[in-house]
N, C-alpha and C positions, 0 to 999 in steps of 0.2 A: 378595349385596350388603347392606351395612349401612350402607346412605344413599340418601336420595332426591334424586337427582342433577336440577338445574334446568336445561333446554336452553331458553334465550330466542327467541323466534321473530326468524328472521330477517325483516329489515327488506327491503322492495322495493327502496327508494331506497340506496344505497351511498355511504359514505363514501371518497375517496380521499385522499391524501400533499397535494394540494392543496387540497384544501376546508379554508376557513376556516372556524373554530371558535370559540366563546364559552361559556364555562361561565361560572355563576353561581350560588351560593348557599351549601350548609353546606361544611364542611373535607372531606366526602366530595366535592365538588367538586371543590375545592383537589387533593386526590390523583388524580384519572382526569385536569382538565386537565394536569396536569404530565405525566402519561403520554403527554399527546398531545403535550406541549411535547419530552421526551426523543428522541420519536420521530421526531422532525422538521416533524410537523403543523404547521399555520401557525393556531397554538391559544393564545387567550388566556384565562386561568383566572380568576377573581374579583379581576377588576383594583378590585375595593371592597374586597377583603379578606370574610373569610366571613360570611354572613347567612343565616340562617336558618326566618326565616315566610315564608310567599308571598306576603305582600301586600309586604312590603319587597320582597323579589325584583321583584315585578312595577314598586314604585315605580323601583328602581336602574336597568332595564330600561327605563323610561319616559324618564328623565332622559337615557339614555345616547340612545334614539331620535331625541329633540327636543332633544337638544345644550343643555339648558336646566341650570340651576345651582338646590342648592339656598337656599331663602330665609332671612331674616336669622332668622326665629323656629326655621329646624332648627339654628343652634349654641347651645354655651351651654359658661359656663367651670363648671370643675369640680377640685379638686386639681389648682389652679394651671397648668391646661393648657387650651386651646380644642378642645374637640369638635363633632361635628356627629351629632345621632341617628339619620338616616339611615345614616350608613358607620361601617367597624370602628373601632375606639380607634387601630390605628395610623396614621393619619390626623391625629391628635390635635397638638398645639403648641404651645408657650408664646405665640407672637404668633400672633394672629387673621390677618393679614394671608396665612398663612403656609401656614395648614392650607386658607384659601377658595383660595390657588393650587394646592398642591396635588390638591384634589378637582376643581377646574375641568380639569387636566391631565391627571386620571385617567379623566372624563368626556369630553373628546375625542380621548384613545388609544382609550376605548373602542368611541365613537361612528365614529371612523374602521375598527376591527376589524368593528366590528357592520354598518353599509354591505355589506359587501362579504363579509360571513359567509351560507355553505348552511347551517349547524347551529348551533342554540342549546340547549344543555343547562341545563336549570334542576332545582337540588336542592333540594329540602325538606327541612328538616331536624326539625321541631317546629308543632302548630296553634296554641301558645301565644303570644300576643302580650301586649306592653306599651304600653298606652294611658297616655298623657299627658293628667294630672287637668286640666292650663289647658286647653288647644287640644283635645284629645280626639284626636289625633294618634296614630297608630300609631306606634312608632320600631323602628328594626334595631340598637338598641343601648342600652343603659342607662349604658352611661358609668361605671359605680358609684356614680351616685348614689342618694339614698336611694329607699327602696319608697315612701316615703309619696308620691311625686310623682305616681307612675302606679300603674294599676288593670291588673290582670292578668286577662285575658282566654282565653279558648279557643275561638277562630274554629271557625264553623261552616262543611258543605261549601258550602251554600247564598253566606254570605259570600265565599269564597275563587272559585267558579265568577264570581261576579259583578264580581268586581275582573278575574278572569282574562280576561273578555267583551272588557272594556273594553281591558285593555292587548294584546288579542289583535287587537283594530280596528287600535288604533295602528300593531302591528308585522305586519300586511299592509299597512299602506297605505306603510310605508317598505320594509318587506324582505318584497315580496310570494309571492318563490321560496324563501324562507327555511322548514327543517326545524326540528320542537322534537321535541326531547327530555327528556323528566320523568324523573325519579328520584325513592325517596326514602331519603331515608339511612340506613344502616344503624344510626349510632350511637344510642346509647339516652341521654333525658335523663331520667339516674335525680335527677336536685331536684326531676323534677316528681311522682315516686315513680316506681315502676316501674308500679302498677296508671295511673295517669295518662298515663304514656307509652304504655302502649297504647290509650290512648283517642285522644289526639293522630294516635298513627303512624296508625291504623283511618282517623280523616277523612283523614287524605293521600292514603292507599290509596286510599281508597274517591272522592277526588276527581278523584286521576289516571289512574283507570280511564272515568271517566264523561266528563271531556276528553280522553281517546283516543278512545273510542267519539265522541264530537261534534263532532272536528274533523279532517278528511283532515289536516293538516300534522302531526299531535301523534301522540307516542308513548310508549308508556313501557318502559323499563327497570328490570327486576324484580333491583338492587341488593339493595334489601332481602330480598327473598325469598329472594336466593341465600344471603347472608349468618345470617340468621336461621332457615333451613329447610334448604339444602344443606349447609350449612357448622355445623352445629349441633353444637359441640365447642370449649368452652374454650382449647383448644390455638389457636384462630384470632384469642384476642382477646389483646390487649396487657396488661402488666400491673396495666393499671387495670379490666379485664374491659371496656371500654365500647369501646375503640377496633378495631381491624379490624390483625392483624400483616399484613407484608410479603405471609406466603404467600398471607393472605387477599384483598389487593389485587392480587396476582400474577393467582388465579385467577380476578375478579371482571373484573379485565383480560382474560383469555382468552376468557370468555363474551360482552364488547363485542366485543373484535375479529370472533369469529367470527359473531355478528349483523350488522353493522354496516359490517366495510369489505370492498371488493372483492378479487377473485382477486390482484390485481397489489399490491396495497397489504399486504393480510396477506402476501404472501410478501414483500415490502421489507420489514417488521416484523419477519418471521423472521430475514432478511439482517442486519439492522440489530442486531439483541439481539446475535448471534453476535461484529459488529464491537464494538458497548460494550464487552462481554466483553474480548476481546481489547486494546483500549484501556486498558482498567483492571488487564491482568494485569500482577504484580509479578513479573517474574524473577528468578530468583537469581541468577543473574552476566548483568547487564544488557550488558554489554560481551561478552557469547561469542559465536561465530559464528552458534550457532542462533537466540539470540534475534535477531540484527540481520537472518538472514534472513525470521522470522517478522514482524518490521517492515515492512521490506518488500513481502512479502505483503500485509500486512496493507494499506499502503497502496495499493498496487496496486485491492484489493479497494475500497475509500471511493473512490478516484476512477472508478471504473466506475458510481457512481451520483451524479457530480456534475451529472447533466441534471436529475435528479430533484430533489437538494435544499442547501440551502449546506454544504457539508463542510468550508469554510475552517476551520473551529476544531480538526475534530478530524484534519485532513492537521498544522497546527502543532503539535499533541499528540503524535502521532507521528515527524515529522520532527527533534524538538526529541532523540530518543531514539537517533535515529543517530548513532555515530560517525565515519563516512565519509560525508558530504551530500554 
């Protein structure tokens, strides 16, 4: 062996095909919910678009609880567009009128997912924050305006636990059977240097080990570890060196599933990659008898699991493909 291979403890609680899902925070986010989105999960992924410190997390997470809107001091115009510091740029808009519907809309898709969500996944991505020199405001976004406005910070564990306290009240008293799920991202924010970014990643780590340890609902998922200790081979990172390739996401994929969701659900998973597959194969003579019988099949096999979850899109995918309907 010339690797030290990461087995994530599995979790008690199990995740199934039905359990609604919320992720929220960096673009390593963004990638596992989509995962859950592909697979049929009833999974909604950083419906704010990617944020990255945990106190934004926890504010977007707050907003989304108490169905409340942010206020007239988080927007502000910037290169002729209306943004709001809170949420990602694209959110952003030439009329103000435009971007406050917007976020409102995005705040009660969210609000209605969160309700009725088992799992909430929250990603950290960096301890570094941006405080705003007026209000002293923390923001999830800089907008590109200039540095002189805000003071750049690097939240302590103590900080981050204590915001966490708080929005943890919150979200028992509305989603009191609700599971968390902590990450923290694999990717590296080499502007903040690289010797920096390990000081950032260290408090994350060292936060969401100490909120596993203090709270029955919280867990954590060692992303990072597997990434940066199992996976330790340039070959896994994209060609910026910072990003995480396909294979790497594949495999960090297969160490969630097999934590995480039950007997019945990892094998619909299994079921399920086999049919993508098959959906997306290009044949060479689309019109020959074998392909149109492997169609068939094929759909045969999608409707034997329409109890389980909406197949209507990908039955017209393929029916679209036969010659003889």
């Amino acid at each position: 062996m010339f690797r030290t291979e990461i087995t994530p403890q599995a979790s008690e609680e199990k995740i199934n095909i039905s359990s609604p899902i919320l992720s929220i925070g960096s673009c390593f986010s963004d990638c596992m919910g989509q995962r859950l989105t592909t697979y049929k999960f009833d999974s909604l992924a950083n419906p704010y678009g990617t944020v990255y410190n945990p106190v934004s997390i926890f504010k977007l997470v707050e907003y989304t609880l108490s169905k409340s809107y942010p206020g007239s001091s988080t927007y502000v115009e910037t290169h002729g567009l209306h943004a709001n510091y809170d949420f990602h740029s694209s959110f952003s808009h030439e009329e103000p009128m435009e971007i406050e519907k917007a976020i409102q809309n995005a705040i009660d898709h969210a609000h209605k997912h969160l309700k009725k969500a088992n799992w909430l996944i929250l990603t950290f991505g960096t301890s570094f924050i941006y405080r705003r020199k007026s209000n002293k405001e923390i923001v999830a976004n800089c907008h590109k305006i200039p540095a002189s406005r805000f003071n750049k910070e690097l939240l302590t564990q103590k900080q981050i636990i204590e915001k966490f306290e708080a929005f943890h009240r919150q979200l028992m008293s509305a989603c009191p059977d609700i599971r968390v799920i902590l990450t923290v991202s694999p990717v590296r924010h080499i502007k903040d240097t690289m010797e920096q970014n390990s000081v950032s990643k260290s408090i994350l780590r060292i936060t969401c080990d100490t909120l596993a340890r203090e709270y029955d609902n919280v867990q954590y998922f060692p992303s990072y570890e597997i990434m940066m200790d199992d996976l330790r081979d340039y070959r896994f990172y994209k060609t910026d060196m910072i990003h995480p390739t396909r294979d790497a996401e594949d495999y960090i994929w297969k160490k969630f599933t097999e934590a995480y969701l039950d007997t019945d659900t990892a094998s619909f998973v299994e079921e399920w990659d086999k049919i993508l597959k098959a959906i997306h194969h290009h044949p060479f003579n689309p019109a020959s008898e074998a392909h149109q019988k492997f169609l068939r099949e094929t759909i045969a096999r999608v409707r034997r699991l329409e109890n389980k979850i909406d197949i209507s899109q990908e039955i017209t995918l393929l029916e679209q493909q036969l010659i003889n309907k």
